[in-house]
N, C-alpha and C positions, 0 to 999 in steps of 0.2 A: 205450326207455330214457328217452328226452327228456318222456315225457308221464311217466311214473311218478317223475319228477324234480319234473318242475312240481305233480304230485298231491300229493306229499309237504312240499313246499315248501308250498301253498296251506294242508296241514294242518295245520300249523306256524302259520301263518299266523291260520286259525281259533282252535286251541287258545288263542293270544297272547289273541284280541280276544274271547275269552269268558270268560280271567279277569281280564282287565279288569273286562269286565262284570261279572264276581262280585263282586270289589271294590267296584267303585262301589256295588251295592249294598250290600253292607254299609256301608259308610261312611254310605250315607244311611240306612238302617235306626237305625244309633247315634246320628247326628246328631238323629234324631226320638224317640230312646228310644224304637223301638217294637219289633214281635216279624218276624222273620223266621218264614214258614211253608215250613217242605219236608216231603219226603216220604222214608223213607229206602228202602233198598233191596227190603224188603217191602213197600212202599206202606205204608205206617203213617205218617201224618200229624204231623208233628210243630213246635211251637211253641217258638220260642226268641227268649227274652228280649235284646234290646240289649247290654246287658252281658255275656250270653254268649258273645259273637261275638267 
């Protein structure tokens, strides 16, 4: 129980500091007017303008 406590906790943990990192990028994406590139769930490539975000 003690480990699947701390597993859970850690994930919590992860999830926090990778929308962080989402964030921040965005922020600096707008900050430069440029385009964010991802991909969506089919792999399809997709380009999105600054302003969109």
């Amino acid at each position: 129980m003690i480990i699947k406590k701390k597993r859970e906790d850690l994930s919590e943990k992860i999830k926090i500091a990778l929308d962080k990192g989402i964030q921040k990028l965005i922020a600096e994406t707008k900050a430069a007017n440029s385009y964010l590139v991802i991909a969506d769930k089919n792999g399809k490539i997709k380009k999105i303008p600054a302003k969109d975000l």
